[in-house]
N, C-alpha and C positions, 0 to 999 in steps of 0.2 A: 442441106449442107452446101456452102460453096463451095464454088466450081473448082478454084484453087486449093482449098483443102480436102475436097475428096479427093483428088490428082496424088499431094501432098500424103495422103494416110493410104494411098490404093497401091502407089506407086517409088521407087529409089528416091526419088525426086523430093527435094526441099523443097518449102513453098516459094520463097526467091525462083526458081528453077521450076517450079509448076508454072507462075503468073508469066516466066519468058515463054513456056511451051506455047501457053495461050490464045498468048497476044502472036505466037508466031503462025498462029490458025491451028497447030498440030492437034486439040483438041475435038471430038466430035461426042455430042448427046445426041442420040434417039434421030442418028441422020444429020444434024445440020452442025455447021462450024460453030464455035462457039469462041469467039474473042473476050466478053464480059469475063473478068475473073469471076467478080462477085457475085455473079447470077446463080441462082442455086437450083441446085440439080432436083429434080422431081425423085419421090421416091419408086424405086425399081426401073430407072430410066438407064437404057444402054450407053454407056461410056466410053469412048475410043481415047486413046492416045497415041498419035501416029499408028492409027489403023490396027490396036490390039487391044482389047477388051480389058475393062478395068474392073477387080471386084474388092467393094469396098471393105476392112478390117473391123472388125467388131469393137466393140470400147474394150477397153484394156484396165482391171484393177488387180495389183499387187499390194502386199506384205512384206515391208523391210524393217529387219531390224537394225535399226541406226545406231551407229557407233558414236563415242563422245568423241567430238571436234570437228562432224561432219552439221553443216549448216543445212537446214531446212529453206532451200532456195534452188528456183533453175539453173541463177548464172552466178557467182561470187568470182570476185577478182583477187583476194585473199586465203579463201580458205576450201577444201574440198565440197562439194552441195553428195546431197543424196541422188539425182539424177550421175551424177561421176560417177555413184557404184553400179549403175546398170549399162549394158550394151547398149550402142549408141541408136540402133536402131530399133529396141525396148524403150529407150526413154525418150523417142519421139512424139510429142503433143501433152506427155506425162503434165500432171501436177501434183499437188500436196494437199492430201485433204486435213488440215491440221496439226501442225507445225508444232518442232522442239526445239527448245533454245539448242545451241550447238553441244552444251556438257550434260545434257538430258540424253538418255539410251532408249531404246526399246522401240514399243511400234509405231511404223511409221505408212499409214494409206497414200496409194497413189493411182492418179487413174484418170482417165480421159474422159470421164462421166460427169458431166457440170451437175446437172442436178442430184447426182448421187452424191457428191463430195459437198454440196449444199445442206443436204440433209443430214451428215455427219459433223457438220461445222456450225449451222442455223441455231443462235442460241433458241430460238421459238420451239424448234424438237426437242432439245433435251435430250440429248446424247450420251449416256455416260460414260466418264473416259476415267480409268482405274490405274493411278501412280503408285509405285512404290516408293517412299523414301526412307534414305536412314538419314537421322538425326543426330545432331553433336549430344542430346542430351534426352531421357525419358520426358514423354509430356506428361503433365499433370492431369487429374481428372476433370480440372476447371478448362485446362486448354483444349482437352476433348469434348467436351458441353461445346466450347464454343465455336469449336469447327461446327458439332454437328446442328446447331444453332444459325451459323452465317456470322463472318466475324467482317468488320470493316477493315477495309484497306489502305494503307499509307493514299494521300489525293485521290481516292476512291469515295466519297458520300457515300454510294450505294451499296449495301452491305450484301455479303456472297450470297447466293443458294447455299441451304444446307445438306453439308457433305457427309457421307458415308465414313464411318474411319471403322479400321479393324488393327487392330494392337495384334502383329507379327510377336514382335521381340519386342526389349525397352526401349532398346533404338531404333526401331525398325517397325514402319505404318505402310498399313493400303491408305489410300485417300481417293474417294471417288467422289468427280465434281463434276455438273454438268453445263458448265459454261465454260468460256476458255478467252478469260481477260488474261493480259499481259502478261506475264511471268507469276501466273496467281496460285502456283501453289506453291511454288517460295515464299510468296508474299503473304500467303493466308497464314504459316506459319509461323512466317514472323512475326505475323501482328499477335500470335498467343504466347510468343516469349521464346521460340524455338529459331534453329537454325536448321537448314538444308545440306547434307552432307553430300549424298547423291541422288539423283532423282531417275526413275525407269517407268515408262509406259507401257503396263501390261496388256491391259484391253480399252479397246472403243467396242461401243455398245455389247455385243458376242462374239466379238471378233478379240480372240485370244494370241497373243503375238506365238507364233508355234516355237515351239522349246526346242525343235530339232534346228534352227536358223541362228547359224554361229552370228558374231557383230559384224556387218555389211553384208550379210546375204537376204537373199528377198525368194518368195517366191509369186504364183498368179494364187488368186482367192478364189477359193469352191465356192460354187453356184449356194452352197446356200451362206456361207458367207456375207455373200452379195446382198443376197434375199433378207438376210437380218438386218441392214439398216435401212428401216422403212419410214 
């Protein structure tokens, strides 16, 4: 890790305010000053910051369930982001493993793990991620073939992986797809003659959005949570 962001994740200090500490010598690894921000720290190397011991924070993955109108983004200058419903020193380094359009509800992963949130998003794993929709209208049994088939997409050539559906109600589908093109599962439905009334994300791969998590609350993920997307 560099020098500045383990400062940044160990410490109050933003990383703007780490890189000044730095360069202003306050920092010390394993005995000696260390000016480099970006030089990276060895692992289990002793850390000072003005002469008090640093210990570094573990990665951090959370469970929010996202409300409609809140944007899947760090920063918006328009509209509230999902990092705005957490405390400000929770949602430091945070990202988004897997994005909702903004009137999409339900689960939403977040977490300072690169390659964890990789393997939840890499179309190459195959992840499956299970939406709910209700519909303006019952699908037919030819537009359920063709989901579970793969159907083509409006300026998409490449026609989807074939999706799981389970028939709720007349109006109301699971859809579980394991890729995550653009707005694709409005779009897959459009393309069999249906429309999208509301959309909710119940699970990514085991990871079941918990039903006690009113809309904008979150909490951290149990360890085996974690362990299921492998």
């Amino acid at each position: 890790m560099r020098l500045d962001q383990f400062i940044a994740t160990s410490s109050p200090l933003s990383r703007k305010e780490a890189r000044r500490a730095i360069h202003a010598g306050k920092a010390e690894v394993n005995g000696d000053i260390w000016k480099d921000t970006g030089k990276h720290v060895p692992a289990g190397a002793r850390v000072l910051l003005e002469g008090e011991a640093l210990t570094p924070k573990g990665e951090r993955y959370l469970m929010l369930n996202k409300p409609s109108g809140v944007v899947s983004a760090t920063r918006d200058s328009e509209h509230p982001t999902a990092l705005d419903l957490l405390p400000g020193e929770l949602a430091r380094d945070l990202h988004i493993a897997g994005r909702l359009d903004a009137d999409t509800t339900g689960l939403l992963l977040l977490t300072t793990d690169g390659q964890w949130s990789h393997r939840v998003t890499s179309p190459k794993v195959n992840c499956p991620k299970t939406y709910r929709a209700s519909l303006s209208s019952a699908l037919s049994e030819s537009a359920i073939e063709a989901l579970r088939t793969g159907v083509t997409l409006r300026n998409d050539p490449v026609p989807t992986k074939p999706a799981q559906v389970n028939i709720l109600k007349p109006d109301l589908i699971e859809l579980t797809i394991t890729e995550g093109r653009y707005h694709q599962v409005k779009r897959m439905l459009a393309a069999v003659g249906s429309h999208v009334e509301t959309l909710h994300r119940h699970s990514i791969g085991d990871i079941i959005l918990d039903p006690a998590l009113e809309p904008g609350a979150y909490r951290e993920l149990t360890k085996q949570e974690i362990a299921s997307i492998g």
